[in-house]
N, C-alpha and C positions, 0 to 999 in steps of 0.2 A: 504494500500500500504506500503510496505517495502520500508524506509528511515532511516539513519543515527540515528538523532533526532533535529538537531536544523534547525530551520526556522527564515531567518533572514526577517522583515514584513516590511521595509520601502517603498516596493514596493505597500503596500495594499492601501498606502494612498489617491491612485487618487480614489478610488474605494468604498473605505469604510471610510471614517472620524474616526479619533479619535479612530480607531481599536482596540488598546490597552484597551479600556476600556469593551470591548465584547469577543475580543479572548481567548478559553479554554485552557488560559497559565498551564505551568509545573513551569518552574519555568524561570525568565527572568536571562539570562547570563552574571555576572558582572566579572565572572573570566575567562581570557585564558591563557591557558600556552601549550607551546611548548617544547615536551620532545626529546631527544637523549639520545637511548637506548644501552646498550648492556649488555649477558646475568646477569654484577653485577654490571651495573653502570646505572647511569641516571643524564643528564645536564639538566636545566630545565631553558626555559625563561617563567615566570612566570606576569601574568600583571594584574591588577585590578584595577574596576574605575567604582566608585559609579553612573558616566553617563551614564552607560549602566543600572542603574536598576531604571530609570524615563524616562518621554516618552522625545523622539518618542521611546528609547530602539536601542537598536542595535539586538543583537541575542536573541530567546525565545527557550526554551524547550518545544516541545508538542507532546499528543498524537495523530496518524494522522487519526483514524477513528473520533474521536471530531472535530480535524481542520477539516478535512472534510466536514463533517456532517457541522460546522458553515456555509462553506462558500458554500456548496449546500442550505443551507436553503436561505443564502442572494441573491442565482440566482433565487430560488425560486419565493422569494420576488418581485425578479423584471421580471418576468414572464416566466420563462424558466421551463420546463416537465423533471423531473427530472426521469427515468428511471434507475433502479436498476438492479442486478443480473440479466444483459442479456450480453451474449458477442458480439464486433460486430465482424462479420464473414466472412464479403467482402462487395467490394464494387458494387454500382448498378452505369453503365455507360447508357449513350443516346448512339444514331446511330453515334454522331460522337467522343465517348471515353469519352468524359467529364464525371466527376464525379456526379450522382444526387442523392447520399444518400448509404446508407447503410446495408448491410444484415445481419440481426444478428441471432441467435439459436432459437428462438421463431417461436411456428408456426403460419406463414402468418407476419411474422417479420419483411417484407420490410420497410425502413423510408427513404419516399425518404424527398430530402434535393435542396436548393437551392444552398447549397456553404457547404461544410465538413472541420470540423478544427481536426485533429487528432492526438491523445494525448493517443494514445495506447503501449507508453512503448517503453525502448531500441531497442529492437527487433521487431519495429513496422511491425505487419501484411498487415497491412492499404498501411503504405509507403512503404510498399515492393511490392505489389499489383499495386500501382499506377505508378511503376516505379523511383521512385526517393531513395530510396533503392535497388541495383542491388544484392550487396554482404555486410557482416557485415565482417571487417576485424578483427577477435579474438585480434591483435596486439592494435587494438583500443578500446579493454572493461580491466575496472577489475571486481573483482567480492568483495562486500562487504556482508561481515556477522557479524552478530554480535548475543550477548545474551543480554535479559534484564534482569537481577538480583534484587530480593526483597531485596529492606531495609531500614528498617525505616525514613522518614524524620529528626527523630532526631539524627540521626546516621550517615544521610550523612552532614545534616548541621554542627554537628559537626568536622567530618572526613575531611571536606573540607572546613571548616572554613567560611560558609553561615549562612547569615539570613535566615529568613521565606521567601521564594520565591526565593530566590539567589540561581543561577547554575552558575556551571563551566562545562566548553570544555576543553577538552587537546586531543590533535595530538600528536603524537607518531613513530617517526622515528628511524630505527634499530629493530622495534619489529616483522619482519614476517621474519626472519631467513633467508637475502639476498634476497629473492624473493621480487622484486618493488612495493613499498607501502609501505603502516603504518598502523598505529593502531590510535582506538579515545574511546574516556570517556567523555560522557556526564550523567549529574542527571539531572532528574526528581523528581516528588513530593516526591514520594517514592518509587521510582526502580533507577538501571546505567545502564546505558546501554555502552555496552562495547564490543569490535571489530576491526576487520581489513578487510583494500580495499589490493584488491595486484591484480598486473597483471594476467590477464587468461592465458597465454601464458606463462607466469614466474611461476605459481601455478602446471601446467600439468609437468614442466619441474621437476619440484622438487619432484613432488610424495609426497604432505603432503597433510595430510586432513589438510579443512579451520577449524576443531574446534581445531584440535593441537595448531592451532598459537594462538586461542584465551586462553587456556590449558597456552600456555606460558605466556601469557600476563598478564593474572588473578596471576597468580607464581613469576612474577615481584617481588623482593624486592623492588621497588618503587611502585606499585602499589598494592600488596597486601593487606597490611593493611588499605588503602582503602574499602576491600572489602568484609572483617573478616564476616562473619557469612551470608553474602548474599546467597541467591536461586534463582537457576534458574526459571524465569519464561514463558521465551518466549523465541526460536531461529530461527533467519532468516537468509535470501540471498536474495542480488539482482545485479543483472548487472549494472552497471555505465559505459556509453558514457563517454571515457577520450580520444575521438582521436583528440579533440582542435578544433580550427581554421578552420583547412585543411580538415578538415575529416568531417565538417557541409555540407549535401548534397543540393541539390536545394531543394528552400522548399514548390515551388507551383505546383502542374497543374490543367489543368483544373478547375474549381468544387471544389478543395479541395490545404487546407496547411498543412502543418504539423510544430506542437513545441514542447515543453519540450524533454522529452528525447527522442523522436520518431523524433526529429531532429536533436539529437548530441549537447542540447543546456544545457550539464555541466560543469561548470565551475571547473576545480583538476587542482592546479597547485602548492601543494604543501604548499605556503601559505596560500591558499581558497582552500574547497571542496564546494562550494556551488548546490543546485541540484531544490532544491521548489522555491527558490527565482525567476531563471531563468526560472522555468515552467512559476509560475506566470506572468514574465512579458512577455514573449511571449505568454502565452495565451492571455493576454491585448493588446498586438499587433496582433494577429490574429484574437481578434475579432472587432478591428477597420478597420482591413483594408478589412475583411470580408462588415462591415456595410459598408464602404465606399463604394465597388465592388457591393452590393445590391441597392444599392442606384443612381450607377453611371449605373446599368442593363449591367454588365459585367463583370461576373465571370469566365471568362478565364484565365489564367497565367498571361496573359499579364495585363488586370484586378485586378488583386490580388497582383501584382507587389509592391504595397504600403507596402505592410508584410516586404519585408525585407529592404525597406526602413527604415522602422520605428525602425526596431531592430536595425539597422545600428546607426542609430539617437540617440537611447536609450545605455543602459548600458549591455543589451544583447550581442550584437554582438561588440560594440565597445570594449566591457571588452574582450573577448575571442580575439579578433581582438591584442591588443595589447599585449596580455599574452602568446599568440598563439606558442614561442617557448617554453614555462615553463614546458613541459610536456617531453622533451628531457635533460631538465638542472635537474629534481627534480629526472626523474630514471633514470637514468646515475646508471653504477654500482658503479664507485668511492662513489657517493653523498650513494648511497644504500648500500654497503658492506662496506667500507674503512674508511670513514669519521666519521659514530657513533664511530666507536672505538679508532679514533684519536682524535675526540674531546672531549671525555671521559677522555683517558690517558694523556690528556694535562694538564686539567682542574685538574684531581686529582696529577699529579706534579705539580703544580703550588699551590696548598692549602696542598701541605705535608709538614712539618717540616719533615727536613734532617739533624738536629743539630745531631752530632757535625759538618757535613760535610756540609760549604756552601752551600745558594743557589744557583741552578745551572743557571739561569736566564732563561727568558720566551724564549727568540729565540734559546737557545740551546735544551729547551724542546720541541719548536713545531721542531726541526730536530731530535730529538729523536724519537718521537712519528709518525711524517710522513714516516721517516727512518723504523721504525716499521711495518706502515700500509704501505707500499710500495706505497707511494705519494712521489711525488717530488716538492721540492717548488714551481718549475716554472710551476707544472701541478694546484700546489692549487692555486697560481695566476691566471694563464688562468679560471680555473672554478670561480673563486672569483669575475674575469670580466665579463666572462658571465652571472652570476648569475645579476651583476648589469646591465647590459644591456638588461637582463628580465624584473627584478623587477621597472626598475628607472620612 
């Protein structure tokens, strides 16, 4: 499956003890930084911290046919029919609509099922089928791609200033040429992987191919030399659910729930891209409230009701719940076209020597520079407040 690359695993803990000690890490993420870009500048909040590369860990680097693979083996384990390379194809209903399993491409393919938890991607088939998908509003995908580039381990630990297993993240703001989104750099053992999410609706507009923006990114004079002598080895795309909050649809009927992204359950809000984590724990609540509904011999909607209980309860739903306007304040055009380049021109008046001719002081600079980027104080104030009324 095509993902970003980092997996942040505090969620594996009800499930899997001591995780960290089994998981087919890349490398564990002690560095993030936060860039603002434009086409010759780059501002950089930069942060590290040796707690993140001892357990429980905070963010991992990995590759996701391994992760996989791990964590099919431990359902395995605990007695689950692990079914490969079949797709499921629809679903099978009783006489009164309820959901009892699945059709998939194989002949005589039928699996029926007591209860269906469906984890069939943005564009879930399943949930469009069942009803609880009527329309996918374009307004509420972006599309992310990225490359993954060969390069030495030795070459990125040194390039980025890592130990043996130390990775860095970096998010990247101003880098898709006005069109809403960013760009990200994560390392692996020995690949980067490297890309940009931007709106589907803002990408059509613009008429660029998604590998240009990456074409630019890689071209970065801040990111460049990063990147000296890497090969391509791998290029993807996948859709990302960033409609929030609002846009999370019903998640039960009959027979069946739906989560991960087949339920709008990713967290983009600018500060966090997060996408595996929240798979993760709403599959961990869908299959509770599933055992619960089998249990209680009622697997109807109403039955099933516990599912979004529990995400409610948890960090799933309460996290998107709260962050829910962040997707309106991060692609705002100002925040997207205006502001890298103001806070670029700021930052670089503010660290120029202008000898012989005084400094000119910081509040004449950000009117300079706002005056520039056609902001107005009292509009960066207004955004400055809503940003805290997101984020607080």
């Amino acid at each position: 499956n095509v993902y970003g690359g980092v997996v942040y695993g505090r969620v594996l803990d009800e499930v899997i003890p001591r995780w960290w000690e089994q998981v087919p890490v890349q490398r564990w993420v002690v560095r993030r930084s936060t860039m603002v870009l434009t086409p010759t500048q780059a501002l950089a909040v930069d942060f590290r911290t040796q707690a993140w590369g001892s357990p429980p860990y905070n963010g991992m680097t990995v590759y996701r046919p391994d992760f996989d693979s791990w964590l099919a083996g431990h359902a395995v384990a605990a007695g689950a029919d692990l079914i490969t390379s079949t797709v499921a194809a629809g679903l099978l209903r009783d006489e009164r609509g309820a959901v009892v399993g699945v059709r998939t491409d194989r002949p005589e393919g039928d699996l029926p099922a007591r209860a269906v938890i469906a984890c069939d991607g943005v564009n879930s088939f399943l949930a469009k089928e069942a009803g609880l998908l009527p329309r996918t509003d374009p307004a509420h995908l972006t599309l992310g791609v990225k490359e993954v580039l060969d390069l030495p381990a030795a070459a990125i630990e040194e390039r980025f200033g890592l130990a043996a297993h130390e990775g860095t993240d970096i998010e990247m703001l101003g880098a898709t040429r006005g069109i809403p989104g960013g760009g990200f750099l994560y390392t692996s053992s020995d690949t980067v992987s490297i890309g940009v999410v931007v709106s589907l609706p803002g990408l059509t507009e613009a008429k660029v191919r998604p590998e240009d923006l990456i074409a630019d990114l890689k071209a970065h004079p801040a990111i460049a030399p990063y990147l000296r002598g890497a090969t391509i080895k791998e290029y993807s795309a996948h859709l990302i659910p960033e409609g929030g909050y609002s846009a999370i649809p019903e998640l039960a009927v009959d027979g069946m729930v739906v989560a991960g992204d087949a339920a709008g359950l990713c967290l983009a809000t600018g500060l966090w891209l997060e996408g595996v984590n929240f798979a993760i724990g709403s599959g961990l609540a869908a299959g509770r409230a599933v055992a619960a509904a089998l249990a209680a011999g009622d697997t109807s909607a109403r039955g099933l009701a516990g599912y979004r209980r529990d995400l409610q309860a948890g960090f799933v739903l309460a996290d998107h719940k709260r962050l829910r306007r962040a997707p309106q304040v991060v692609l705002a055009d100002r925040l997207q076209q205006r502001y890298p380049g103001l806070l670029c021109d700021l930052t670089e008046g503010v660290f120029t020597v202008t000898n012989p001719v005084p400094k000119p002081g910081v509040l004449r600079l950000l009117r300079r520079s706002a005056t520039h980027h056609q902001v107005s104080l009292a509009g960066l104030i207004r955004d400055g407040l809503a940003a805290m009324r997101v984020f607080r």
